[in-house]
Backbone of each chain as ProteinMPNN parsed JSONL, in Angstrom:
{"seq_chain_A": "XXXXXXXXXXXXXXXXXXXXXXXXXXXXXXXXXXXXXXXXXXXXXXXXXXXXXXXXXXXXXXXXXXXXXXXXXXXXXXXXXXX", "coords_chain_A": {"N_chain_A": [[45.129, 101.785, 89.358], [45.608, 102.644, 85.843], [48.062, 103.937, 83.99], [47.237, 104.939, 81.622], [44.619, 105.66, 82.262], [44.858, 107.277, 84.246], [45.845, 109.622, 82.848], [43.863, 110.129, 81.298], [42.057, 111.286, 83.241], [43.338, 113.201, 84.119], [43.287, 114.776, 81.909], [40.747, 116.145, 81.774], [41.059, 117.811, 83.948], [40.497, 121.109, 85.696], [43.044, 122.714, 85.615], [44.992, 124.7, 83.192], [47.507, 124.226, 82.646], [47.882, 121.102, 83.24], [46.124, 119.71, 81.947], [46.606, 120.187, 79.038], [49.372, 119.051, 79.375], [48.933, 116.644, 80.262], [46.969, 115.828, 77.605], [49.527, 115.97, 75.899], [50.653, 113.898, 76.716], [49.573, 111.926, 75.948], [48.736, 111.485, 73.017], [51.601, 111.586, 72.654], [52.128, 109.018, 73.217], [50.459, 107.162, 71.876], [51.818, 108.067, 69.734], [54.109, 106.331, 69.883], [53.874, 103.948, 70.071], [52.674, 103.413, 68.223], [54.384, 103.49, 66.296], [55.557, 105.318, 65.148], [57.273, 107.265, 66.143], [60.382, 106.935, 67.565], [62.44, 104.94, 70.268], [64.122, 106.801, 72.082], [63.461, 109.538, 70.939], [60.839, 109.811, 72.12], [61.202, 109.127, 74.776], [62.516, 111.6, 74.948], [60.717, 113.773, 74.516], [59.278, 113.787, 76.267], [60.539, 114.443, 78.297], [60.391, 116.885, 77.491], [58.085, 118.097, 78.212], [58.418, 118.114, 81.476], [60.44, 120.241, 81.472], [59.186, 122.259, 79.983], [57.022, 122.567, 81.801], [58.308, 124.279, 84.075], [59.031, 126.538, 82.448], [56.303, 127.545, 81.969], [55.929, 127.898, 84.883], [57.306, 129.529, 85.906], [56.911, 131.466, 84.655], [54.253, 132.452, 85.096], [54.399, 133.24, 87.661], [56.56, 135.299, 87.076], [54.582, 137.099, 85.639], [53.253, 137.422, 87.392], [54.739, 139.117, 88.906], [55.602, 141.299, 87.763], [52.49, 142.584, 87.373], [51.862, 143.179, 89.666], [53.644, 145.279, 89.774], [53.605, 147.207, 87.82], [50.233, 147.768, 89.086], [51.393, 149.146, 91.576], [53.803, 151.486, 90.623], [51.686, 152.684, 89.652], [49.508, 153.225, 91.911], [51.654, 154.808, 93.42], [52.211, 157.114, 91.804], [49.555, 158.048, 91.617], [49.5, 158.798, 94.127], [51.046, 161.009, 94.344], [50.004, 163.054, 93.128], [48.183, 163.854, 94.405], [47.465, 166.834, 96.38]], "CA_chain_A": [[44.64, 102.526, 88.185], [46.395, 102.379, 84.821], [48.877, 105.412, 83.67], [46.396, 105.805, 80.614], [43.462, 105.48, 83.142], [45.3, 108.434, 85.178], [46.065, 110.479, 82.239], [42.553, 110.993, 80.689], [41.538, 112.135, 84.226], [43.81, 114.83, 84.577], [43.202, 115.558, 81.096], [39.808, 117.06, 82.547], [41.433, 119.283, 85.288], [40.615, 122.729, 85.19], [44.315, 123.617, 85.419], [45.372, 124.745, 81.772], [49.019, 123.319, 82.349], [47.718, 119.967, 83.772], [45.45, 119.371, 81.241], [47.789, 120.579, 78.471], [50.81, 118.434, 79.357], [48.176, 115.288, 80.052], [46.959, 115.64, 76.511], [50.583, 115.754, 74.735], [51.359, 113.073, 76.756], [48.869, 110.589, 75.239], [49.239, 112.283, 72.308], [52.923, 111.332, 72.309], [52.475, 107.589, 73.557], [49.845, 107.226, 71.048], [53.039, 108.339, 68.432], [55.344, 105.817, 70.216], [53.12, 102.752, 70.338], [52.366, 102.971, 66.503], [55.705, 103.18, 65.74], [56.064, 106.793, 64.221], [58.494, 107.932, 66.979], [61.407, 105.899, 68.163], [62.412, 105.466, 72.037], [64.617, 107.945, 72.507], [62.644, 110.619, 70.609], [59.624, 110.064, 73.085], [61.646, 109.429, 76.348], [62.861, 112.866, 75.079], [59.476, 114.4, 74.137], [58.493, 113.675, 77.533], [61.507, 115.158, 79.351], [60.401, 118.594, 77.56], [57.066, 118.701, 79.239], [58.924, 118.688, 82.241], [60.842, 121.806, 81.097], [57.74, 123.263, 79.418], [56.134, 122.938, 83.233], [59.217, 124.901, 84.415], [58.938, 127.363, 81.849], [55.023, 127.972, 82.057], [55.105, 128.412, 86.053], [57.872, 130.517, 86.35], [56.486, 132.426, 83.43], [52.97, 133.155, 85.673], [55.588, 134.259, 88.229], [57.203, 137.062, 86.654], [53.546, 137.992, 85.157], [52.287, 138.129, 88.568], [55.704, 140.236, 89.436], [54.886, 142.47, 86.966], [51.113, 143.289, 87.44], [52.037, 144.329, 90.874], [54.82, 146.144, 89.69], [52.539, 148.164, 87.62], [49.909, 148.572, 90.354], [52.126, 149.711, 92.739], [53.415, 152.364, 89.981], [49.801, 153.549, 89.317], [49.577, 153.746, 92.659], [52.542, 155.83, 93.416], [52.195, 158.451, 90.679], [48.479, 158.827, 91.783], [49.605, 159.386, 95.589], [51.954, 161.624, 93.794], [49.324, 164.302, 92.214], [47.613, 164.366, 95.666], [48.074, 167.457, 96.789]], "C_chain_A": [[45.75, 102.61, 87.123], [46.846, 104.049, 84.521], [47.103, 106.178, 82.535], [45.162, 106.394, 81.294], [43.462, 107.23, 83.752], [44.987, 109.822, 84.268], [44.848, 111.293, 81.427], [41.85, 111.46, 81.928], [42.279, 113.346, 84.586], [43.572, 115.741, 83.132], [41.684, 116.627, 80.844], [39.826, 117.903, 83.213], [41.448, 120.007, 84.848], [42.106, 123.667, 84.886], [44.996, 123.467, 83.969], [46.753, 123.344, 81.581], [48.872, 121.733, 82.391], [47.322, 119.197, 82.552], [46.197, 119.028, 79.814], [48.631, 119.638, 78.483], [49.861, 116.909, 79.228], [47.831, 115.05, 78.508], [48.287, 115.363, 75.698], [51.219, 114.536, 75.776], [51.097, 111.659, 76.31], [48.943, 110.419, 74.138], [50.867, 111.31, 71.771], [53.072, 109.788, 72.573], [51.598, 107.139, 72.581], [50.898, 107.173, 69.689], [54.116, 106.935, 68.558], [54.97, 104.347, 69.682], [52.959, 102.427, 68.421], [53.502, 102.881, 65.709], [56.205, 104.695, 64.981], [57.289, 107.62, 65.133], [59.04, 106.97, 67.486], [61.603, 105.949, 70.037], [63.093, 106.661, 72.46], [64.197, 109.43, 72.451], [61.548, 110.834, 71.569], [59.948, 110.094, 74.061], [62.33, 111.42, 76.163], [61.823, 114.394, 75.034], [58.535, 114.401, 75.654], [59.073, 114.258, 78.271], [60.848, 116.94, 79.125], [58.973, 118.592, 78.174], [57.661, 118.583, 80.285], [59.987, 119.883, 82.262], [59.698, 122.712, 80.712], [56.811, 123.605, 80.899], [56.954, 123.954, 83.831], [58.742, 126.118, 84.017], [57.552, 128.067, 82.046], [55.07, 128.547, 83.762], [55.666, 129.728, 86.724], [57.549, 131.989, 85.15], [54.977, 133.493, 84.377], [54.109, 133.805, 86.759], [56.029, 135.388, 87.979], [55.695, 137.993, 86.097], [53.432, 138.683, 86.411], [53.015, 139.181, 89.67], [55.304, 141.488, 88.841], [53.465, 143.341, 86.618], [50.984, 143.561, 88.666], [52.783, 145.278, 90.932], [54.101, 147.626, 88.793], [51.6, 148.662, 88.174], [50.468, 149.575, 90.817], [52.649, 150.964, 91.808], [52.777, 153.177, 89.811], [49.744, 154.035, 90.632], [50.137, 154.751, 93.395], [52.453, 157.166, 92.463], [50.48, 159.126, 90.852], [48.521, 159.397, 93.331], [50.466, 161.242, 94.945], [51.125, 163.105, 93.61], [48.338, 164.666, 93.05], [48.107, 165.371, 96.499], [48.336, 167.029, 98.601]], "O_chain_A": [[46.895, 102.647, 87.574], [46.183, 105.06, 84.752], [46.362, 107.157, 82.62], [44.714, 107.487, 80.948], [42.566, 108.074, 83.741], [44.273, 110.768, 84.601], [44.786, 112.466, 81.059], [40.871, 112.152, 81.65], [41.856, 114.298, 85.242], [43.621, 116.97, 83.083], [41.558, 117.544, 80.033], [38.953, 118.766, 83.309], [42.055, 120.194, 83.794], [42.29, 124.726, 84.286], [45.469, 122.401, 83.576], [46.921, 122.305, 80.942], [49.621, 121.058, 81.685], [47.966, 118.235, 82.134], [46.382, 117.866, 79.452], [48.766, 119.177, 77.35], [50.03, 116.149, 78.274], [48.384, 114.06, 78.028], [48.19, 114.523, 74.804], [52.399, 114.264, 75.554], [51.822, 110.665, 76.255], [49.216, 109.267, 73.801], [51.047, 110.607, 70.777], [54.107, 109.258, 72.169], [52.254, 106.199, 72.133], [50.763, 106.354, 68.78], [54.789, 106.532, 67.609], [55.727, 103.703, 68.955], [53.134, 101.426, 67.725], [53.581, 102.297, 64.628], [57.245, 104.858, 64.344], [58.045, 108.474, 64.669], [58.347, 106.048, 67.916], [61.078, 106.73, 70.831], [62.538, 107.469, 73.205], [64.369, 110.299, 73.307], [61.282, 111.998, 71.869], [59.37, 110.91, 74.778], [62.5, 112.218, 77.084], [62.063, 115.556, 75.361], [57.446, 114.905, 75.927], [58.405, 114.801, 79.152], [60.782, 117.853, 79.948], [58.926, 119.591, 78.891], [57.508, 119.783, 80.513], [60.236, 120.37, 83.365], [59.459, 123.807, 81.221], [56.107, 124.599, 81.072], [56.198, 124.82, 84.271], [58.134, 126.843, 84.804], [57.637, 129.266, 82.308], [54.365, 129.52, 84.032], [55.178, 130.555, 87.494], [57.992, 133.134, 85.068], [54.765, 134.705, 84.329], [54.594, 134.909, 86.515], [55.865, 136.397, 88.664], [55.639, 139.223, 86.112], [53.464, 139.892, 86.643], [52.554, 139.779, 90.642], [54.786, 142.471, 89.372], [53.329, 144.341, 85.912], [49.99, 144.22, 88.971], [52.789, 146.102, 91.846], [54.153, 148.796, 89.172], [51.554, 149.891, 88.123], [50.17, 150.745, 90.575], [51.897, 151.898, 92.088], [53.093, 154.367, 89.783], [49.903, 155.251, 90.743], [49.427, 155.557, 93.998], [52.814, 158.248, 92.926], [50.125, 160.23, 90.439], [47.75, 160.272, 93.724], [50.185, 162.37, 95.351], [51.654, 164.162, 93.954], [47.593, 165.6, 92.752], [49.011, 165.115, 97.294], [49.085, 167.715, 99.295]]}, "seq_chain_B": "XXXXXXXXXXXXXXXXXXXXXXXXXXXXXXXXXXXXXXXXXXXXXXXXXXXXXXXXXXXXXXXXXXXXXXXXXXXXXXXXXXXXXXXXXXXXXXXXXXXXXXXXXXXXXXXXXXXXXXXXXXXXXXXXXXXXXXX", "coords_chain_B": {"N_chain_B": [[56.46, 162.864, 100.516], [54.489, 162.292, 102.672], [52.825, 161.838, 100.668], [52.741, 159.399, 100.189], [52.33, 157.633, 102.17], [50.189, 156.066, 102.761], [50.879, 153.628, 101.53], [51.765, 152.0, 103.214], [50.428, 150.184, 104.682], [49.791, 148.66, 102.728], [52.431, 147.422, 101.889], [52.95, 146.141, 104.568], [50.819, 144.296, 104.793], [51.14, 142.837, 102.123], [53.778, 141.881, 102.157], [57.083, 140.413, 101.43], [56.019, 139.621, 98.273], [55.783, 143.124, 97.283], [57.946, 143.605, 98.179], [59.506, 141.828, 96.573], [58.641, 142.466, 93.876], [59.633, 145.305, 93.239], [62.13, 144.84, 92.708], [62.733, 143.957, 90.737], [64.037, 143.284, 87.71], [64.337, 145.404, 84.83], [62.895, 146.287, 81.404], [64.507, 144.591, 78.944], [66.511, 145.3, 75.706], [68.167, 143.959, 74.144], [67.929, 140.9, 76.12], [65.115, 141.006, 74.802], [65.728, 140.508, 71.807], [66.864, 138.266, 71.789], [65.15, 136.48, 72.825], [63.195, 136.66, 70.86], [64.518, 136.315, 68.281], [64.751, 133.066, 68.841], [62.093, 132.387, 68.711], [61.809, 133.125, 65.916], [62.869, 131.446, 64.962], [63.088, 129.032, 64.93], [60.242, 129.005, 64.499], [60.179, 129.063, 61.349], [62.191, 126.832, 61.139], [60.303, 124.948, 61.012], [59.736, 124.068, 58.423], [61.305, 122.885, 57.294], [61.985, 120.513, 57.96], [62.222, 118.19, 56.558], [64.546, 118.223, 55.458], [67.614, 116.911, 56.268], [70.292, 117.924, 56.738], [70.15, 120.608, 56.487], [68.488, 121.035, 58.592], [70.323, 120.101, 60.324], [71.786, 122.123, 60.598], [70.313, 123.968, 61.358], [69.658, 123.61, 63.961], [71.637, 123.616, 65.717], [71.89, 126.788, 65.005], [70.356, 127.036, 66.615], [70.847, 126.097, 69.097], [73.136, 127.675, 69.944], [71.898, 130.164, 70.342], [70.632, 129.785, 72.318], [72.121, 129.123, 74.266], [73.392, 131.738, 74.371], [71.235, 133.538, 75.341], [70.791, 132.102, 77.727], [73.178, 132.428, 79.231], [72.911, 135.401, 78.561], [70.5, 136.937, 80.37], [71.187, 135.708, 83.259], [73.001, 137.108, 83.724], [72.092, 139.594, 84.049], [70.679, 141.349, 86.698], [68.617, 140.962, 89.508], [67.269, 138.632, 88.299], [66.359, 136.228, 88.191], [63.72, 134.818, 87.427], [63.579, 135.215, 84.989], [66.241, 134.017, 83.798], [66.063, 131.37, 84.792], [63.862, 130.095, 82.804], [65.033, 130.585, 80.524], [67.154, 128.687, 80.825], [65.159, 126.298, 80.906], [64.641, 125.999, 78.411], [66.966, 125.852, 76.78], [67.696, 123.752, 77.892], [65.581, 122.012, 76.019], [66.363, 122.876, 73.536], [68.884, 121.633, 73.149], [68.412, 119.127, 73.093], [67.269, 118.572, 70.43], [69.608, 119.802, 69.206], [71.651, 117.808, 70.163], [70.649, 115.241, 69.35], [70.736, 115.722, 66.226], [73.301, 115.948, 65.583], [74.152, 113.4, 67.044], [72.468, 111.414, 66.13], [71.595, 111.51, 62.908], [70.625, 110.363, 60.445], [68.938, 108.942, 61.848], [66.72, 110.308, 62.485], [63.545, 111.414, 63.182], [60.902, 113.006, 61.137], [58.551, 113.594, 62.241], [59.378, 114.249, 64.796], [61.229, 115.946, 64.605], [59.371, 118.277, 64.203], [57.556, 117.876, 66.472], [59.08, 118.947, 68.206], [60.038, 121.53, 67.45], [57.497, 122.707, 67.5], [57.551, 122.695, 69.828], [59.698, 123.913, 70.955], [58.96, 126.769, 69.609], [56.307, 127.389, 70.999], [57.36, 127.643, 73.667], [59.189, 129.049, 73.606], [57.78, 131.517, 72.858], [56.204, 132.017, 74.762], [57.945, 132.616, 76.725], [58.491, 135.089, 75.916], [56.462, 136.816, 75.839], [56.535, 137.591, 78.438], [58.66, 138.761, 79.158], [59.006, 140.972, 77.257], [56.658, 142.245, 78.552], [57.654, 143.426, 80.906], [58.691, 146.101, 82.932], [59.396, 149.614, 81.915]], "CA_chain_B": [[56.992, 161.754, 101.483], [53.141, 162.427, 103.079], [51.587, 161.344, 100.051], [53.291, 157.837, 100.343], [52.06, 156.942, 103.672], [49.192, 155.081, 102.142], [51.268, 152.666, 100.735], [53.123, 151.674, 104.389], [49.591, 149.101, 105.157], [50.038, 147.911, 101.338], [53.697, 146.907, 102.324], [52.811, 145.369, 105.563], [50.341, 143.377, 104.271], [51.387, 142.291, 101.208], [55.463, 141.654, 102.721], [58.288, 140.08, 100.469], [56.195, 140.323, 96.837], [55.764, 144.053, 96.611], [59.155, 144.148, 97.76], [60.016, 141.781, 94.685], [58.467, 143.664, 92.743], [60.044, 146.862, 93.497], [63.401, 145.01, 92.894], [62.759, 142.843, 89.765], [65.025, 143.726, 86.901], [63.723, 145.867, 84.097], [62.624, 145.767, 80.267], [66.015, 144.66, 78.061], [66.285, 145.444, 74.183], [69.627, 142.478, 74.186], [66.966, 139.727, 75.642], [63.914, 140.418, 73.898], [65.894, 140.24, 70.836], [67.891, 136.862, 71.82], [64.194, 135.446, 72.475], [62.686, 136.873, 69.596], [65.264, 135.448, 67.07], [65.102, 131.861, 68.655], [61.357, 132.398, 68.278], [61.209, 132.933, 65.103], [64.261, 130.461, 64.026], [62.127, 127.643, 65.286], [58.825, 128.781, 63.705], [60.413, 128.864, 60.063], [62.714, 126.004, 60.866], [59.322, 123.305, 60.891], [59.29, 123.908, 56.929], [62.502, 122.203, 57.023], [62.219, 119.146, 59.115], [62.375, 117.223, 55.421], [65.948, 118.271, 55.358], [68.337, 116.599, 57.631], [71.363, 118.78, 56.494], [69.464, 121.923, 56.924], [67.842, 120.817, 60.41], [71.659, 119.767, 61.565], [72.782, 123.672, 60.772], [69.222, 124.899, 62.089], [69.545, 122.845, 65.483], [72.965, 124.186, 66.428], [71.914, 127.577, 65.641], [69.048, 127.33, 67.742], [71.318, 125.83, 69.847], [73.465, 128.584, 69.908], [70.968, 131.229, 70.342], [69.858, 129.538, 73.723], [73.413, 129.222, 75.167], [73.008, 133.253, 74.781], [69.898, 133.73, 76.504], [71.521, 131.948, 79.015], [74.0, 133.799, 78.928], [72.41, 137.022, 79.021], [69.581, 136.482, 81.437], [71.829, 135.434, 84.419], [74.003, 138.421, 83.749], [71.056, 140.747, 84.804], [70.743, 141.955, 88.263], [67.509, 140.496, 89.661], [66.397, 138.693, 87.028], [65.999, 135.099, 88.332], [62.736, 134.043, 86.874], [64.422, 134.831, 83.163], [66.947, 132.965, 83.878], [65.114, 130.097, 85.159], [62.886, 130.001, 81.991], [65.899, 130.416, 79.662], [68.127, 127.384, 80.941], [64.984, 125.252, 80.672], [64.483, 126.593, 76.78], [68.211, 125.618, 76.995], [67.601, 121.975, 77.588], [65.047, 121.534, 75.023], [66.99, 122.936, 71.957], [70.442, 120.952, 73.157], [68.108, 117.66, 72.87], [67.076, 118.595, 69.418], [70.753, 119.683, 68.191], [72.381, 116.595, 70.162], [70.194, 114.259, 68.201], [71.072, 116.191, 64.884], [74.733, 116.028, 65.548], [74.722, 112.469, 67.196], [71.851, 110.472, 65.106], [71.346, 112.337, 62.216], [69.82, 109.384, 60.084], [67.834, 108.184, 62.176], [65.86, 111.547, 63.421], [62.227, 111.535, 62.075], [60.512, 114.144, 60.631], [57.341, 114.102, 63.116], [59.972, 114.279, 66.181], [61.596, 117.532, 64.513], [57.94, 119.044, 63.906], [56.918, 118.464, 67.353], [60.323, 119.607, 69.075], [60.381, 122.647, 67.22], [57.049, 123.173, 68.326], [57.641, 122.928, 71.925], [60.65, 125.469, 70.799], [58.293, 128.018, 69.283], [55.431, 127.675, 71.995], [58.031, 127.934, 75.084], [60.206, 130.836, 73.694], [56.316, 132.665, 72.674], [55.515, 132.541, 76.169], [58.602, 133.467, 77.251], [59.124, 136.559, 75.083], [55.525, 137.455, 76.389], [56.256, 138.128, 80.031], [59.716, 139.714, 79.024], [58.223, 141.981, 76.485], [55.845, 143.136, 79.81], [58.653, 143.711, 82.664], [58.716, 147.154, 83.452], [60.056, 150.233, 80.945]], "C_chain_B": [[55.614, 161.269, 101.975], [52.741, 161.913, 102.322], [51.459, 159.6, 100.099], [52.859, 156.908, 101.704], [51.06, 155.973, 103.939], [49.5, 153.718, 101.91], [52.005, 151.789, 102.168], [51.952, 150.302, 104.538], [49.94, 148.297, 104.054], [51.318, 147.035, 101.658], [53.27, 145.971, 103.452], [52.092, 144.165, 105.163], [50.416, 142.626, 103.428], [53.19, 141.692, 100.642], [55.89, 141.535, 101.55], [57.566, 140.555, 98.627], [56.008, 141.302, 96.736], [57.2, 144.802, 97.202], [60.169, 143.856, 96.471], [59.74, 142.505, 93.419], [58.774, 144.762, 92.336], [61.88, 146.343, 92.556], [63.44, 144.027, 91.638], [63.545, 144.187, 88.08], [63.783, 144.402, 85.337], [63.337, 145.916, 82.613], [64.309, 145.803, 79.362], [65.715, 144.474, 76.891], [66.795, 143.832, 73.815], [68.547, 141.193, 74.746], [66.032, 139.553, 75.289], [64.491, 139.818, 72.502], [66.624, 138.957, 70.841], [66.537, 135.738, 71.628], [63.378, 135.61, 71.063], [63.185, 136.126, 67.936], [65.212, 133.361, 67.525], [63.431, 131.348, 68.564], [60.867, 132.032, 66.284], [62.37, 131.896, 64.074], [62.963, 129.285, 64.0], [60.762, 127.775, 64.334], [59.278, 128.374, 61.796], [61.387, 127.517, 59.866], [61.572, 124.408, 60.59], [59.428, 123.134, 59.289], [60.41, 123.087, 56.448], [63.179, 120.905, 57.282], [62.265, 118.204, 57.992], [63.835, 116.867, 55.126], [66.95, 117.793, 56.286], [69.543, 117.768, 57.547], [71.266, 120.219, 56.8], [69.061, 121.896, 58.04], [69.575, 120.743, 60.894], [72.176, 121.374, 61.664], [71.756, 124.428, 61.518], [69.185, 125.152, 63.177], [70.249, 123.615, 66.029], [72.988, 125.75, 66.093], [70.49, 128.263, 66.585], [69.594, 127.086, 69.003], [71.999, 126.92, 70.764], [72.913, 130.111, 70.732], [70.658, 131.127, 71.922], [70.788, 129.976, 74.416], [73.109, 130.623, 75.272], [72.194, 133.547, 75.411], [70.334, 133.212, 77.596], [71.783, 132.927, 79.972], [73.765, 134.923, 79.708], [71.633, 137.099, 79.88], [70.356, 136.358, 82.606], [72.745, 136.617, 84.344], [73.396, 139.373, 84.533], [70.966, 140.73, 85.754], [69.188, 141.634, 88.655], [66.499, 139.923, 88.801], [66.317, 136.913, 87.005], [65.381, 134.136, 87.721], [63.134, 133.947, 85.331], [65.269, 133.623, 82.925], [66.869, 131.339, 84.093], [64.644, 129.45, 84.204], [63.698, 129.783, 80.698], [66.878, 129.103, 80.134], [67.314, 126.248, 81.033], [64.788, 125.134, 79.141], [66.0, 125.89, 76.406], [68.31, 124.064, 76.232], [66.794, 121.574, 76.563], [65.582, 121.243, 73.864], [68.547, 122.169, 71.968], [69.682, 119.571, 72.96], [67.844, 117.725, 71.384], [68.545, 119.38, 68.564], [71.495, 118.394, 68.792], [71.944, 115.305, 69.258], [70.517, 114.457, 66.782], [72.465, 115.49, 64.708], [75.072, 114.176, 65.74], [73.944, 111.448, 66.188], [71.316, 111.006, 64.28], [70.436, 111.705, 61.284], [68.684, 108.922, 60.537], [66.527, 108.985, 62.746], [64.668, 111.795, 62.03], [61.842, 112.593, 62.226], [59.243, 114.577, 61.913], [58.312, 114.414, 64.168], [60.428, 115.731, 65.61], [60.459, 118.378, 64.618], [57.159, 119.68, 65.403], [58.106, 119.01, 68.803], [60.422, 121.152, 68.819], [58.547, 123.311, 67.403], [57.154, 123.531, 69.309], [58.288, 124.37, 72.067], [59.641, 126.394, 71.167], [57.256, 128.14, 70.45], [56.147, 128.324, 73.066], [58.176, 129.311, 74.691], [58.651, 131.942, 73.394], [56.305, 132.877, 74.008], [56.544, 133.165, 76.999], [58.561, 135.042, 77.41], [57.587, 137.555, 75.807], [55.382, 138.109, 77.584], [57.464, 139.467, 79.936], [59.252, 140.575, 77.974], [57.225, 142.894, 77.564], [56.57, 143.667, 81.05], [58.627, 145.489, 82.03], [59.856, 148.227, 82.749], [60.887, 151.382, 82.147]], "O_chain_B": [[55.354, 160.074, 101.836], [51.948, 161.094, 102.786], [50.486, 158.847, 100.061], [53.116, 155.741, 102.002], [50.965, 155.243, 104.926], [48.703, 152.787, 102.022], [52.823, 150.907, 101.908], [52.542, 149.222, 104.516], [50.411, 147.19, 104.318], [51.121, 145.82, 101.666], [53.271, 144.796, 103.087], [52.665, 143.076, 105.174], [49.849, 141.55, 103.618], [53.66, 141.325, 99.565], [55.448, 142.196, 100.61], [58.108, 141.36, 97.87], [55.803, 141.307, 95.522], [57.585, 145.946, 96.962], [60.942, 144.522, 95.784], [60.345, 142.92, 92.43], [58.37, 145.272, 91.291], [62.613, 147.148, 91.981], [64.38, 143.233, 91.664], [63.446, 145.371, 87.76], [62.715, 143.89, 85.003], [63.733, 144.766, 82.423], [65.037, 146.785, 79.219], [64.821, 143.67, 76.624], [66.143, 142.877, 73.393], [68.254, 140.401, 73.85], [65.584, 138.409, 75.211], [63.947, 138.829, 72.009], [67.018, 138.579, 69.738], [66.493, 134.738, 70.912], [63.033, 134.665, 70.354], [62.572, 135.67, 66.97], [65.555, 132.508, 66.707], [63.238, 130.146, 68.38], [60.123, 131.25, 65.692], [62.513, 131.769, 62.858], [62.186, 128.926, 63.115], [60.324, 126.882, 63.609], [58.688, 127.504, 61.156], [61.491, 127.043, 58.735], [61.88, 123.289, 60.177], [59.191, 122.004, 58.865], [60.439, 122.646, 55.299], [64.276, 120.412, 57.02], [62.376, 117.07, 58.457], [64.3, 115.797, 54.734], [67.062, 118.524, 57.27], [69.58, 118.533, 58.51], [72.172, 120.894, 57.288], [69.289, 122.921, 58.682], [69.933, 121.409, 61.865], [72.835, 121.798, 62.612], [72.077, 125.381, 62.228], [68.889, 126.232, 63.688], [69.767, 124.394, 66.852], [73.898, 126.347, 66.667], [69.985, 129.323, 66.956], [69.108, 127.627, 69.996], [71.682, 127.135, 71.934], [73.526, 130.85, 71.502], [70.475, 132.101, 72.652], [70.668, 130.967, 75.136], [72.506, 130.904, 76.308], [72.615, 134.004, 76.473], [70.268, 133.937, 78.588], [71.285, 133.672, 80.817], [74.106, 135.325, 80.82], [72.322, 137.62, 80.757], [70.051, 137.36, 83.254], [73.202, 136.903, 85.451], [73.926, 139.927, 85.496], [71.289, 139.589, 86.086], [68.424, 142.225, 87.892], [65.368, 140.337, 88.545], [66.225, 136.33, 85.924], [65.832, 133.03, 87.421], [63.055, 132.948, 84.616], [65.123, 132.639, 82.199], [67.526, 130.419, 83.607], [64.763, 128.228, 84.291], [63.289, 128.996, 79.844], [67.327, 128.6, 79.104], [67.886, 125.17, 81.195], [64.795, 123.987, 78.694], [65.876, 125.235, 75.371], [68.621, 123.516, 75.174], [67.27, 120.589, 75.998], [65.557, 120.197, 73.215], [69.261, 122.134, 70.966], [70.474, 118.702, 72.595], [68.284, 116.694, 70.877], [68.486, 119.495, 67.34], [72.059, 117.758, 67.902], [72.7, 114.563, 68.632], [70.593, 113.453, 66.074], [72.703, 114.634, 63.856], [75.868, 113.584, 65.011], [74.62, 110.706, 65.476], [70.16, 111.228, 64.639], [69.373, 112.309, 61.138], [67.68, 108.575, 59.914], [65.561, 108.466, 63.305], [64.71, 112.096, 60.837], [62.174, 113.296, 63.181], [59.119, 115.713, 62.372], [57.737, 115.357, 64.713], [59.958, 116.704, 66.201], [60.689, 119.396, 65.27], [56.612, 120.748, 65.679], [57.864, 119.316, 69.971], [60.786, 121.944, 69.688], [58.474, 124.54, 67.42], [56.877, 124.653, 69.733], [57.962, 125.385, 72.682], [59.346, 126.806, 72.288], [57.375, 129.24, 70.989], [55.757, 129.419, 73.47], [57.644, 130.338, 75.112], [58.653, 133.102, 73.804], [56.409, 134.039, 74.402], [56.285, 134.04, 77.826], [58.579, 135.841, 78.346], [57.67, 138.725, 76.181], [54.511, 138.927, 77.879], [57.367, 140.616, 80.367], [59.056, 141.423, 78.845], [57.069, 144.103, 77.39], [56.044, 144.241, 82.003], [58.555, 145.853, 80.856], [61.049, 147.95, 82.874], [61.675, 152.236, 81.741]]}, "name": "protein", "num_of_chains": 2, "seq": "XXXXXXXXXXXXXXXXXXXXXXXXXXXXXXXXXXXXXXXXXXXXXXXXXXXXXXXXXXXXXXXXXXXXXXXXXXXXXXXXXXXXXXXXXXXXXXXXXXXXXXXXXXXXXXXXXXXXXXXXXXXXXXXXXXXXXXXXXXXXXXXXXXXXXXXXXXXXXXXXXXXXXXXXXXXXXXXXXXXXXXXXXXXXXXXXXXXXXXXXXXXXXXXXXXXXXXXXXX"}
C-alpha cells in the first residue's frame, strides 16, 4: 500500500490526533512536491508533528491528572461537611 | 478522620493515579506567564513572516522564551508532564530560530506561517491544561 494510500486512511480515524497529524501531513507533501517548500523546511515540518504528538498526549495526561484531582477534592470537602 | 473512610475503596481501586494526582504540582503565576508570552509572540509574529530581519529577532526571542519554560517547568517539584510538553515546544521554536540564524535567505514565507502556527497551536494547548492544575 502506498504512504499516500496509508495516509488518507488514517485521515478517517476517529482519533482527533491521528487524523489531525494525517491531514498536515499531506497537506505538507502536497507543499513540497509543488515546490513551495524546500527539503529541509518539510523534513522539518514533519519532525514537529512528532513533537506536536508529544505535546498533545502528554497534554490529555495532565488533563486527566487534573479532573481527578478535582474529583477527589469535591469529594473530600463533601466527606468533610458530613457530620 | 471517620469521614474519610469512604475514600480508602476509591484508593484501592483506582491505585497509583489518585495517588498522582494527590502529588502533581500546583497552579504557577511564573509558567503561565512564560507560556502565555510565547503564545502570543508567535500569534503576532505570522504578520511578519514578510520580514526576514524581523523574523531573525522574532525567532530567537521565541527561542529564548522556550529555553525558560524549560527552564522553569523542570524546576517544579512534580511537574513532569510540563516539562515534557515544554522541551518538545523547545524543539520546535530552535528549528525555526536555527533556520533564521543559519539560512536566512533562503527561509520562505509559507514555512514561517506554518511553523509559527504549530508554535501558537502547541503553546494554546499547553497553556490550557496549565491554566487548569490545581489553585
Amino acid at each position: 500500500m502506498s504512504v499516500e494510500k496509508q495516509l488518507a486512511e488514517l485521515m478517517g480515524c476517529t482519533c482527533p490526533h491521528v487524523s489531525g497529524a494525517s491531514a498536515k501531513v499531506i497537506s505538507y507533501k502536497k507543499m513540497f512536491d509543488e515546490g513551495s517548500l524546500s527539503k529541509s523546511e518539510y523534513v522539518e515540518l514533519l519532525k514537529d508533528i512528532e513533537s506536536e504528538k508529544i505535546i498533545d498526549g502528554t497534554n490529555e495526561q495532565l488533563m486527566q491528572k487534573e479532573a481527578l484531582n478535582s474529583a477527589l477534592n469535591a469529594l473530600i470537602a463533601a466527606a468533610s461537611l458530613v457530620a | 478522620m471517620r469521614n474519610l473512610t469512604f475514600l480508602i475503596p476509591v484508593i484501592l481501586l483506582t491505585g497509583c493515579s489518585v495517588i498522582n494526582a494527590f502529588t502533581m504540582s500546583k497552579y504557577d503565576t511564573g509558567e503561565h506567564t512564560i507560556i502565555n508570552s510565547i503564545r502570543s509572540l508567535a500569534e503576532v509574529s505570522k504578520e511578519t513572516c514578510t520580514s526576514v530581519p524581523q523574523m531573525k529577532s522574532l525567532s530567537k526571542e521565541l527561542y529564548v522564551e522556550s529555553v525558560k519554560l524549560k527552564n522553569y517547568t523542570s524546576s517544579l517539584k512534580e511537574n513532569k508532564e510540563a516539562a515534557t510538553m515544554a522541551a518538545s515546544l523547545l524543539d520546535i521554536t530552535k528549528g525555526l530560530y536555527d533556520k533564521y540564524q543559519k539560512e536566512e535567505e533562503s527561509v520562505s514565507e509559507l514555512y514561517c506561517t506554518l511553523k509559527l502556527t504549530t508554535i501558537e497551536n502547541s503553546s494554546k494547548a499547553i497553556q490550557y491544561s496549565l491554566a487548569r492544575k490545581p489553585r
